[in-house]
C-alpha positions as CSV (number, residue, x, y, z in Angstrom):
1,X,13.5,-15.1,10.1
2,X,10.7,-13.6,8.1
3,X,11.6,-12.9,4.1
4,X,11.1,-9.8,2.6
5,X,7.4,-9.4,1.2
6,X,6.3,-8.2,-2.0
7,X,5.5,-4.2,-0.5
8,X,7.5,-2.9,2.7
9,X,6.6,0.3,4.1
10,X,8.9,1.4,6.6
11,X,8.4,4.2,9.0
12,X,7.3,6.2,6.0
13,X,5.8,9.8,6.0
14,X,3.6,11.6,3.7
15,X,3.4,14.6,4.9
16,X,2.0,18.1,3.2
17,X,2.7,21.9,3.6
18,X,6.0,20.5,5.8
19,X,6.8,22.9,8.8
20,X,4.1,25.5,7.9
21,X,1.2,26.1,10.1
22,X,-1.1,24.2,7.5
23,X,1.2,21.3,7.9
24,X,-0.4,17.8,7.3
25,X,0.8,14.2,8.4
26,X,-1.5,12.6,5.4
27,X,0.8,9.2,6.6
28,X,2.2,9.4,10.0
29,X,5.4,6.3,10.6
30,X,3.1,3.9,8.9
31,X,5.2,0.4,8.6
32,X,3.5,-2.3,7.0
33,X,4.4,-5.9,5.2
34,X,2.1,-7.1,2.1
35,X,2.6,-10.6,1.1
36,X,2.5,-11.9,-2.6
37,X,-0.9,-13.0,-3.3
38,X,-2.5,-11.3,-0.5
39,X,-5.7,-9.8,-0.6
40,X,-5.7,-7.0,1.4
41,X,-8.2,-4.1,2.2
42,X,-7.4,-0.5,3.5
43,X,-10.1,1.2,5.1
44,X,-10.1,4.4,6.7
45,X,-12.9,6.9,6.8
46,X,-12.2,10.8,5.2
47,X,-8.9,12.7,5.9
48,X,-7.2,8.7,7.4
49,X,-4.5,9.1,5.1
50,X,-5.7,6.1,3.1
51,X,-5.9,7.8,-0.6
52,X,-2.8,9.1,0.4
53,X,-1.7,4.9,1.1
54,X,-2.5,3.6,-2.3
55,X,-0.7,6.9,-4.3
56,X,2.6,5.6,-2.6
57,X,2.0,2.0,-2.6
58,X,0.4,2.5,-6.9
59,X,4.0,5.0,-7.5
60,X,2.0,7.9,-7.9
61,X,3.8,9.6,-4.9
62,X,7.1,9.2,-3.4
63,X,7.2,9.2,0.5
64,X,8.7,12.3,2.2
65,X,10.4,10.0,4.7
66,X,10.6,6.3,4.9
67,X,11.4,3.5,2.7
68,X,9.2,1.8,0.3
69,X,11.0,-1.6,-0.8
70,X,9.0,-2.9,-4.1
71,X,9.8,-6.6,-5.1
72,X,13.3,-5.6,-3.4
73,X,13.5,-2.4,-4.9
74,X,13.8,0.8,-3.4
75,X,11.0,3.0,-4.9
76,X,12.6,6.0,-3.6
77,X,15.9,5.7,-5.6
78,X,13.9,5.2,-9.6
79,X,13.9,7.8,-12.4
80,X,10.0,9.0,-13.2
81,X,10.7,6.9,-16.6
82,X,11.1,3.8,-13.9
83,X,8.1,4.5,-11.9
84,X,6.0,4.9,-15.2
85,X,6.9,1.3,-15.9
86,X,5.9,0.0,-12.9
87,X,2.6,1.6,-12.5
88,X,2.3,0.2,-16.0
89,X,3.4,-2.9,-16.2
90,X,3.7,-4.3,-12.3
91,X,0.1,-2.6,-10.9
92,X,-3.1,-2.6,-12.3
93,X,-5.4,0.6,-11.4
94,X,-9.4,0.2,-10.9
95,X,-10.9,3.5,-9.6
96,X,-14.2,4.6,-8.5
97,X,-15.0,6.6,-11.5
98,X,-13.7,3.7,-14.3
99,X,-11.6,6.5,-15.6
100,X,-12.6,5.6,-19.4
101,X,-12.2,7.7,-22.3
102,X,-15.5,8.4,-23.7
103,X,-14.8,8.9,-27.8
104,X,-13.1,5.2,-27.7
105,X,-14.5,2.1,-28.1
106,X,-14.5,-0.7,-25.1
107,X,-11.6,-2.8,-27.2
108,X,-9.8,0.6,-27.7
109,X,-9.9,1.9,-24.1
110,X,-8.3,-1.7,-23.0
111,X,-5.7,-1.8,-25.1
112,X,-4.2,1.4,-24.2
113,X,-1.7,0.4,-21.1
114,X,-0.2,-2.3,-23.9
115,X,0.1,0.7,-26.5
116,X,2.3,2.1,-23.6
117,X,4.1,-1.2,-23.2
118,X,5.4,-0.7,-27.3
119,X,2.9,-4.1,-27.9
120,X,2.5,-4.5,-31.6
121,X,-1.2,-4.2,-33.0
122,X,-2.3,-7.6,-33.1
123,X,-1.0,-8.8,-29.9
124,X,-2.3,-6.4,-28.0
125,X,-5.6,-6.6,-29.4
126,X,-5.6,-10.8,-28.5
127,X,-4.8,-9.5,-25.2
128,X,-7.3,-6.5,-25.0
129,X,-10.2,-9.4,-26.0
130,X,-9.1,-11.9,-23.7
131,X,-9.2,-9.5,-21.0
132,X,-12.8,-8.5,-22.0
133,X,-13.6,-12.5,-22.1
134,X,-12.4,-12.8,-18.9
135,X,-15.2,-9.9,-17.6
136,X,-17.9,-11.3,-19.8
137,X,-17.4,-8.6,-22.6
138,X,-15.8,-9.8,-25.4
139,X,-19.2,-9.2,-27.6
140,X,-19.3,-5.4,-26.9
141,X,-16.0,-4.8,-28.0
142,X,-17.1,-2.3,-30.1
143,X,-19.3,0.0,-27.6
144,X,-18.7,3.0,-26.5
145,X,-18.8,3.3,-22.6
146,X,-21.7,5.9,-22.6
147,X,-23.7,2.8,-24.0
148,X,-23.1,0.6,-21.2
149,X,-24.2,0.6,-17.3
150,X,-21.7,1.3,-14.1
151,X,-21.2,-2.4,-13.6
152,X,-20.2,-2.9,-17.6
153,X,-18.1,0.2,-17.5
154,X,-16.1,-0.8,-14.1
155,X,-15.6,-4.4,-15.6
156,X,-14.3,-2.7,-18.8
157,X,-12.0,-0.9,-16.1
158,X,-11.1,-3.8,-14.6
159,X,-10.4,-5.4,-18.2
160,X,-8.1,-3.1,-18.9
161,X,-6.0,-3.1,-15.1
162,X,-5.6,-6.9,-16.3
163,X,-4.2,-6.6,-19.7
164,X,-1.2,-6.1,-19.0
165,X,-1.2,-9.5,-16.5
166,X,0.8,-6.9,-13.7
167,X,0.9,-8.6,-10.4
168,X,-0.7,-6.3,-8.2
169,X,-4.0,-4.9,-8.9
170,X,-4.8,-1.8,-6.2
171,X,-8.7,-1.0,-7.0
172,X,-10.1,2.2,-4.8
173,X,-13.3,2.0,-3.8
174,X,-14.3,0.0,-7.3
175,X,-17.6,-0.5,-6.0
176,X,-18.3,3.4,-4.5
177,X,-20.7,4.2,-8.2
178,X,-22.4,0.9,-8.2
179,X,-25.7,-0.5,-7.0
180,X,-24.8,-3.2,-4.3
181,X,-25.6,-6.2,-6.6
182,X,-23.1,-5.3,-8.9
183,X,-20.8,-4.2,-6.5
184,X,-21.0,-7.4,-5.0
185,X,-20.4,-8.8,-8.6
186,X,-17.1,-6.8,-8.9
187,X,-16.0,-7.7,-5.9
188,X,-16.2,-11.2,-6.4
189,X,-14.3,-10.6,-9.3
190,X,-11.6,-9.2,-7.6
191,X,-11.8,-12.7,-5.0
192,X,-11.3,-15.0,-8.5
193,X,-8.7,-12.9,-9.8
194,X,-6.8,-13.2,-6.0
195,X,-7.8,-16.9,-6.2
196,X,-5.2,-16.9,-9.4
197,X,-2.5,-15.4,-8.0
198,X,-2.9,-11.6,-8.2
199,X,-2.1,-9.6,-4.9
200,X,-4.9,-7.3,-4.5
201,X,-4.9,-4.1,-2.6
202,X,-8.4,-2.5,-1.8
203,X,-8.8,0.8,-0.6
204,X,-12.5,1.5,0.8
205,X,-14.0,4.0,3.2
206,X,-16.9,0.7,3.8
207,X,-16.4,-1.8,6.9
208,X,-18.7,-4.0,4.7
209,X,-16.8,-3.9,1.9
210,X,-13.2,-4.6,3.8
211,X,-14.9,-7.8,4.8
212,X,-14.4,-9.1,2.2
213,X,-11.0,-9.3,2.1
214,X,-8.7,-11.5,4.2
215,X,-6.7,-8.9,5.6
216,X,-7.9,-5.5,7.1
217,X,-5.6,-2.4,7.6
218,X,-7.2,0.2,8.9
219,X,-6.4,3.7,9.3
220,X,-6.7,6.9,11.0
221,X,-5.0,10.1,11.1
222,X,-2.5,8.5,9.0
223,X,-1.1,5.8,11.4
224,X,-2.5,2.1,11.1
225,X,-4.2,1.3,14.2
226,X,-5.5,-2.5,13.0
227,X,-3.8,-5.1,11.5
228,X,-5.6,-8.1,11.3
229,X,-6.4,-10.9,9.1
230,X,-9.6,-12.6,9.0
231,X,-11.1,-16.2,8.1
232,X,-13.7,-14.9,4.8
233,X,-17.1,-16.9,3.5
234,X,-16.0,-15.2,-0.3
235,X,-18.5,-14.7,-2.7
């Protein structure tokens, strides 16, 4: 019998504007399994429902119907307090647009999920610089992200989903504002943190991009219509 894995969806709905004429499916009975340490991309092209995938999966949004079992837990049945502290402490959040706050420096932005955790000063700053380290930024520390490139600023984004060591990092479309060298270079980023035991969830509207991962889910009108998983030459 197969165990549980580390995200169940079952049969769940998303579903907008319910039983008006304007009414929209954004996830249609989409069931799904996602191993721990599993790297796993979610394409879909506009209006798939895939967005609308990785706000339920990242605790963002709650399904209208359907289960969503986390590590065994039933998303459904947590406080908002309970959700906040698994979106963040448990998953780690890379977006598109790095989501930095200007006016701080690159140390400062990073060490704001562990100000949320309660971590005292110097701790979280040993963790906010080994997380730079690990992204090759530990000297510029004290930049401010409108003095650094795309690629700089997404690693400092990347830094910062890491801090916190949460077990599931869900990047969308991390590479969508870069040049393809460094989106290659982020990418491969994401392989060598999967290599170490993260499970990573990638949500990307690019076929090119999905192959890079060893599983592809793809979606369309909100239902998964490809499951597959893939032998990868990774970067």
């Amino acid at each position: 019998m197969r165990m549980a894995g580390l995200i169940e969806l079952r049969n769940v709905y998303k579903i907008y504007a319910e039983g008006l004429e304007s009414e929209v499916r954004a996830l249609d009975g989409v069931s799904v399994t996602i191993d721990r340490g599993e790297f796993v991309a979610v394409v879909g092209q506009s209006g798939s429902g895939k967005s609308t995938m990785m706000n339920v999966l990242g605790c963002l949004d709650i399904p209208t119907y359907g289960d969503y079992i986390l590590n065994g837990t039933d998303v459904r049945e947590l406080t908002d307090q309970e959700l906040s502290r698994i979106r963040n402490k448990e998953i780690g959040f890379i977006f598109q647009q790095y989501n930095l706050i200007q006016n701080l420096s690159v140390l400062e932005n990073v060490e704001l999920p562990l100000i949320y955790q309660g971590i005292d000063p110097i701790d979280r700053r040993e963790m906010a610089m080994d997380a730079l380290d690990r992204v090759g930024l530990a000297e510029r520390y004290r930049h401010k992200p409108t003095q650094m490139s795309g690629g700089q600023q997404q690693r400092v984004a990347i830094a910062r989903a890491i801090a916190t060591h949460p077990p599931i990092i869900m990047a969308d479309e991390p590479t969508g504002a870069l040049d393809s060298r460094t989106g290659l270079e982020v990418l491969g980023f994401l392989q060598q943190l999967n290599r170490e035991g993260s499970t990573i969830i990638l949500i990307t509207h690019d076929n090119g991009i999905a192959a890079t991962a060893r599983r592809i889910i793809r979606l369309a009108d909100g239902r998964i219509i490809e499951d597959r998983v893939q032998e990868v030459d990774w970067l």
